[in-house]
N, C-alpha and C positions, 0 to 999 in steps of 0.2 A: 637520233639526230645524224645529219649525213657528216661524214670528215669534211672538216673544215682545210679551205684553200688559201694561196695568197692569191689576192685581189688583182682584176687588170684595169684599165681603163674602160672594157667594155661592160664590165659589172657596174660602175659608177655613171655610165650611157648609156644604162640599159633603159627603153621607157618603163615598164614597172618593176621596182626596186625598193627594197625595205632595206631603212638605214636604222646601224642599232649604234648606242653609245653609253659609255659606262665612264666614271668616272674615279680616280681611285682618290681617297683622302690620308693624307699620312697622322694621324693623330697620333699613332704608334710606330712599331716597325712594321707591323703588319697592317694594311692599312684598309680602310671600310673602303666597299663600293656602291656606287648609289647607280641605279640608271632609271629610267621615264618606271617601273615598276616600281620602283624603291626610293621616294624624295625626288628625284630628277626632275624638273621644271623644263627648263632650257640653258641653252648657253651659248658662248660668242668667242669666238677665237678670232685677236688679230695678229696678223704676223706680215712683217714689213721688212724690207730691208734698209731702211728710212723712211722717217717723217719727211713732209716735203719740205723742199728750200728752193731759193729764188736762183743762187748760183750753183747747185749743185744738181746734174738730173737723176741721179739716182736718190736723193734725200741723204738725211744728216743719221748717223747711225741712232738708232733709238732700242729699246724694251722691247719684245712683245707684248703682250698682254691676252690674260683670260677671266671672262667674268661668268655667272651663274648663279641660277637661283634654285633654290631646295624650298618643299613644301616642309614649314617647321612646324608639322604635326607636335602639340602639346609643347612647344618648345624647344623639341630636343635638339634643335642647332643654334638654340640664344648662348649666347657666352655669359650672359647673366645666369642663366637657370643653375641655382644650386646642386638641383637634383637629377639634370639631364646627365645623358651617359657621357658626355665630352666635355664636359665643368671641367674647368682648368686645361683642356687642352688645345680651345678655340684662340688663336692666337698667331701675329702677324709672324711669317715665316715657315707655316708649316706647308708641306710639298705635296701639291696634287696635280695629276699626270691625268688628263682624259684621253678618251682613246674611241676612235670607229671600225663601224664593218660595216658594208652588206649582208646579208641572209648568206650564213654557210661559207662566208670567208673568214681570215683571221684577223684579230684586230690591228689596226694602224693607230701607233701610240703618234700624239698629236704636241707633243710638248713633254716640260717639265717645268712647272710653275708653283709661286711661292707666296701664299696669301700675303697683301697688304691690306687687305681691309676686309671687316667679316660683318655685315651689318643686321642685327634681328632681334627684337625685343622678345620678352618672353610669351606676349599676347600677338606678336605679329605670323598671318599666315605664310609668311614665307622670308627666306634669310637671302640674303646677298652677299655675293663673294667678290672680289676684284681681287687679281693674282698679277706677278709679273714674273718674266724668266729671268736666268742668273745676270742677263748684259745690267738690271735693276742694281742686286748687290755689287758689282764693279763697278757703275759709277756713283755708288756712293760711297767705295771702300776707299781708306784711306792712299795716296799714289803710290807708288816705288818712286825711290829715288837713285838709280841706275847711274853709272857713270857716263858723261857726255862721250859718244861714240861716233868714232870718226870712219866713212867712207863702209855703211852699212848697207846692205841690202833692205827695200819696205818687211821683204818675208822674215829677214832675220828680228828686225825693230819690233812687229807682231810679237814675234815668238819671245824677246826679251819682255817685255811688258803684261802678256798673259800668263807666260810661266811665273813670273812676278808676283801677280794676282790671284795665284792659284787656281787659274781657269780651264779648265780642260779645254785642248782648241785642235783645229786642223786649217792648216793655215797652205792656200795656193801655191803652189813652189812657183809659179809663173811671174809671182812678182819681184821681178829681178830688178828694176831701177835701183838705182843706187844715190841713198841718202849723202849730201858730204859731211853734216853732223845730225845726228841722232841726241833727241833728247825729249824728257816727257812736259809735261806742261800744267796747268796748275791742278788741274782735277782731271780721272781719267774718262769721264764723258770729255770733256775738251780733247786729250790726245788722241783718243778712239775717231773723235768725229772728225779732228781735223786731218789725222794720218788715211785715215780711207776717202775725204775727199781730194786729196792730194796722190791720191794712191787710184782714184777712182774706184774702190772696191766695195765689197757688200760685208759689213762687219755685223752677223746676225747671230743669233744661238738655234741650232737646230733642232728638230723635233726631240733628241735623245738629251735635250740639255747643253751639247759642247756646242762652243762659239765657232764658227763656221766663218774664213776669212776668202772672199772669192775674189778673182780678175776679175771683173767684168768686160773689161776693153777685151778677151778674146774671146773668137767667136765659137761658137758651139753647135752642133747640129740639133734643128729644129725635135724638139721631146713629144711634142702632139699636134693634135691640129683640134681646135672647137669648130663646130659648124652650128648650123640653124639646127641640123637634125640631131644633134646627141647633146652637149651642152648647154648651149646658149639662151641665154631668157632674153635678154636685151644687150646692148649697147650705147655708150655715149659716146657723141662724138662731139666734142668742145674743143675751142681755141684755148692751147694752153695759156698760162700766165708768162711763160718764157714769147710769148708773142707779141709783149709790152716790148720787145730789147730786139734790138736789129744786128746787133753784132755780139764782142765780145771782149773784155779786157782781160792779158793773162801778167798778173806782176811777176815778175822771178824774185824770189827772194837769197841773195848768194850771202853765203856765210863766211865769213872769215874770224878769227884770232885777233883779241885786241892788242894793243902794245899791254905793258905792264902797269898795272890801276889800281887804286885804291877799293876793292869790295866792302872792306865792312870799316866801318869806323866809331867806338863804343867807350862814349867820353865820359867822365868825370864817375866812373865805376867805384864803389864802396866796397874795398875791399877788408874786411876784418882779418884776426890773427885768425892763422889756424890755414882750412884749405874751402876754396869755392868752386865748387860742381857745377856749372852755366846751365840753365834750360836751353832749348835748341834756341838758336840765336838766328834770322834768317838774312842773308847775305844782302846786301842792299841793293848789288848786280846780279841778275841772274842771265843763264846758266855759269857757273863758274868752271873751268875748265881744269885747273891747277890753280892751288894758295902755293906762293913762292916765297911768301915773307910774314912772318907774323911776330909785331913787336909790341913789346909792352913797355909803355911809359908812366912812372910812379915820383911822389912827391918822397918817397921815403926807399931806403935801402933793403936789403934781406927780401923783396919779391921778386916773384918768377914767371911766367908762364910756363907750367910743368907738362902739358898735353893740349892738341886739339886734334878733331875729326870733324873734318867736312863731305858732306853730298855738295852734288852739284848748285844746291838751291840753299844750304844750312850748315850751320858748324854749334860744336861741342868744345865746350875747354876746361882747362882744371886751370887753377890759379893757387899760387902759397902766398902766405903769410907768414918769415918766421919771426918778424922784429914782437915788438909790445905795443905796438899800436895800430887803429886800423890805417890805413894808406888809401887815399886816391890817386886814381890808373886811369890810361888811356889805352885802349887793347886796337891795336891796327891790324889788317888782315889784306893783304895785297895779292893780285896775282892776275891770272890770265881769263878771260871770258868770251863769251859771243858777240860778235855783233854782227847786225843783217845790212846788207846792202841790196836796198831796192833799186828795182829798174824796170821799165812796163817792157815785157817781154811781146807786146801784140795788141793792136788795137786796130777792132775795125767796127763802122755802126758810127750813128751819131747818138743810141741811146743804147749804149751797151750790157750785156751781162758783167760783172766785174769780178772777179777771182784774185782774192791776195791770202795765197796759205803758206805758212812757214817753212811746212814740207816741198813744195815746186820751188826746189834748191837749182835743179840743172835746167839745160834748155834740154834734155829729153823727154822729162819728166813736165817742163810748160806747152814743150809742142804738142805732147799728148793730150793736154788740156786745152789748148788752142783749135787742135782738132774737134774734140768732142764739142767743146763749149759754143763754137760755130755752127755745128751743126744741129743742134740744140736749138740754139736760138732761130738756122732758120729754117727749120722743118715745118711743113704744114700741120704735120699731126704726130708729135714727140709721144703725145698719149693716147692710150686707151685704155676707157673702162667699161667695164662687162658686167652686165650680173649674168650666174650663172647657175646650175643646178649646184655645181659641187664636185668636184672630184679632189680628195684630199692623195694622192698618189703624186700629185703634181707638186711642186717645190719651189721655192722661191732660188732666183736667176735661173729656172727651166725656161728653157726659148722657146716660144710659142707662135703656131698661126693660126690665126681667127679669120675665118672662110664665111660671107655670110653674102646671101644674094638676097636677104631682105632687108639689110642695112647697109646693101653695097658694099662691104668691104675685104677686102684682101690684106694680111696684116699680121707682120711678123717680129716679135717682140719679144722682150725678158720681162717676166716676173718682178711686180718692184714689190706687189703686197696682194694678200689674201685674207679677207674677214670672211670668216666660217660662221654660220648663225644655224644652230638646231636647234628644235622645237616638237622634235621626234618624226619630222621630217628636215632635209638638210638643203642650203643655197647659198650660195659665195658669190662673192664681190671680189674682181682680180682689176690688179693696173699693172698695165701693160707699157714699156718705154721701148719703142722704135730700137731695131737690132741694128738700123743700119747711123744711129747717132752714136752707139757705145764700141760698134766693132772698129778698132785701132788695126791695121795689119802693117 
C-alpha cells in the first residue's frame, strides 16, 4: 500500500476519486470500526452553525447531528439481542467519531458524536443510529449560576459560562464589545443562542469535539473557490424569506441597578424547634445583584436566621429554633437587581426585521446589528445553496466563492452549514450567507 498523505482540495476535485469511510464505535475504550466492508450502510452528517431564524442571518446556535445505518446481520446491533456481542452496551451516550479519505490519504476525523437513539429489532435488517455532539449535552446540562458581571468583554462572558460547563472551547479573541452586565439566563441553550446573536458569532462544536466560538462580522480571506468544473452539481437560487422585511428594527436594551427592593418575600413559614435547612428557594426578581437586607419576622422569641447564600437567581438559608414551640416566620430578602431600559435604537422599512436581545446593551454593539440586519434584509441574494460533490477539508465560517457560468453566478460567502450524505460514494449540501452582509469594518 503506497504512504498515506494529508489530503488537498484537489484530491476532493479530482474527477475520479474513491471515497473511503470508517466509522469508530465506543462500546469500550477501545472502540469497534465498521466501514461499507464491515456493517456500514450509509450515513449523514449535518453541521451548522445554526438553525435558521427570521432575525437572525447566521441562525440560532443549534447541535450538530450524525445519523447511520448498519446491516444488523443476525441481530448483532439490536439492543434487545441477549446474545449479541454489545448486549448491554447499546445505549443513549456512547461516543462515535466517523472519519473520511480518499485513496492513499489520511483520514479526516469528521466529528465526535454521542448516540441519542439506537433503533433495531432483533429481526430487523438493518439498525439506526441518530447521534449529537457535545453543544446537545450543554443545553440540557443544568446552568452555572455565575455572579452578575459588570462591564465584561462577549470573549470573556464565553469563556465564563463554558469553563462552567466543563466544555472544552476556543473562543475568538476578536470579540471585544463590551457587555455593561453579564449574566446567564434560564437555560443554557437560551444564553448560547441569545449571547451569539447579539454577538453575531457562530457558537459551534468542531470536528475534534471543542465548541468553537467565531466573529463573524470580520472579514477573512477567501479559503477556495467552487466552479462548474471541480465541485459543483447545482445551485439554488431563491428569494430569501428575509425578502418578506424591507428594513430593520434594532431595540438597545440598557441596564441599569435598581433602587433597593424587596426580592423574595416567604410568608407564614412553619418553623419547628430545632434547625431548618431551606431547598433552594428562587428569588422572585431576577438577576439579583447583592441581598443587602435579610430579615426575619416570628410570632414567638428565641428564632433566628443563622445563614444564607445566594446566586444571582436563588438562595439557601438555615433557620433556628430554640424555644418549645414551633413558631410562624416571615423571612424578607431585599436588595439590589437588574433592570432593562428599552429604547428602539433604529428603525427603518415599513415591514421590518425586529431584533430585541438582552445582550445589544451599547450603541456599539446595536449599530453592529443595525448594519448587518440592514443589509440582510436588503440584499438580493443573502443566500446560497449548493449541492456539491463534497469536499470535507472545507469548515464551517470558511469564505467561499462559487464561480459558475452555468448558473451565472459569481458569489462570495461564509459557510453557515454542510450535510455530508455517504453511501460509499460522497455529496454535500453547503449554505452559503453573502460576505458582503456580515463583514462589519
Amino acid at each position: 500500500m503506497p504512504d498515506l498523505y494529508n489530503a488537498t482540495d484537489a484530491d476532493y476535485n479530482a474527477d475520479s476519486r474513491a471515497i473511503e469511510s470508517k466509522i469508530e464505535i465506543f462500546f469500550d475504550a477501545t472502540p469497534i470500526t465498521i466501514d461499507k466492508d464491515d456493517y456500514l450502510i450509509d450515513w449523514n452528517i449535518l453541521e451548522e452553525v445554526g438553525n435558521d431564524s427570521n432575525n437572525n442571518p447566521i441562525g440560532d446556535t443549534s447541535a450538530n447531528d450524525f445519523s447511520f445505518s448498519l446491516f444488523n446481520e443476525e441481530g448483532i446491533f439490536s439492543p434487545a439481542n441477549t446474545t449479541g456481542p454489545y448486549y448491554g452496551k447499546i445505549k443513549s451516550g456512547v461516543k462515535v467519531i466517523p472519519y473520511l479519505r480518499t485513496k492513499n490519504t489520511n483520514w479526516i476525523q469528521m466529528g465526535v458524536f454521542y448516540v441519542n437513539e439506537w433503533n433495531a429489532t432483533i429481526t430487523s435488517l438493518q439498525a439506526t443510529v441518530s447521534c449529537y455532539d457535545d453543544l446537545n449535552r450543554i443545553f440540557n446540562s443544568d446552568p452555572p449560576k455565575p455572579p452578575v458581571r459588570e462591564q465584561i468583554t462577549i470573549a470573556d462572558a464565553y469563556e465564563e459560562l463554558l469553563t462552567a460547563l466543563s466544555a472544552p472551547h476556543v473562543i475568538d479573541p476578536s470579540l471585544t464589545n463590551v457587555l455593561d452586565w453579564w449574566y446567564v439566563l434560564s437555560d443554557n441553550r437560551a444564553t448560547l443562542q441569545t449571547l451569539s446573536t447579539g454577538a453575531m458569532a457562530a457558537c459551534f462544536c468542531n470536528r475534534m469535539g471543542i465548541v468553537n466560538v467565531i466573529n463573524m462580522t470580520t472579514p477573512k480571506s477567501v479559503r477556495a473557490t467552487i466552479t462548474d468544473q471541480d465541485q459543483l452539481i447545482s445551485a439554488e437560487i431563491k428569494q430569501s424569506l428575509s425578502k418578506e422585511f424591507d428594513g430593520a428594527i434594532v431595540m438597545l436594551n440598557k441596564h441599569q441597578l435598581t433602587d433597593l427592593k424587596e426580592l423574595l418575600n416567604i410568608k407564614d413559614l412553619v418553623l419547628p424547634v430545632g434547625t431548618l435547612n431551606s431547598d433552594t428557594t428562587q428569588f422572585a426578581v431576577v438577576p439579583v445583584i447583592r441581598v443587602e437586607v435579610a430579615k426575619l419576622i416570628s410570632n414567638l422569641p428565641n428564632t433566628q436566621l443563622v445563614t444564607f447564600s445566594a446566586t444571582p437567581y436563588d438562595v439557601l438559608y438555615t433557620l433556628s429554633n430554640t424555644g418549645d414551640d414551633t413558631a410562624n416566620v416571615t423571612l424578607v430578602f431585599s436588595g439590589r437587581s437588574i433592570e432593562i431600559l428599552k429604547s428602539e435604537y433604529f428603525k427603518s422599512g415599513i415591514n421590518p426585521l425586529s431584533l430585541d436581545n438582552i445582550y445589544v446593551q451599547t450603541p456599539i454593539i446595536a449599530d453592529q446589528q443595525r448594519q448587518i440586519l440592514t443589509r440582510f434584509a436588503n440584499s438580493n441574494l443573502p443566500f446560497l445553496d449548493l449541492e456539491v460533490r463534497g469536499n470535507p477539508l472545507l469548515h464551517l465560517g470558511d469564505k467561499i466563492t462559487v464561480y459558475s457560468e452555468k448558473y451565472s453566478i459569481n458569489f462570495t460567502g461564509y459557510i453557515l452549514r454542510q450535510q455530508f450524505n455517504y453511501t460509499g460514494a460522497l455529496h454535500a449540501q453547503i449554505r452559503l450567507i453573502a460576505a458582503d452582509i456580515l463583514e462589519v469594518v
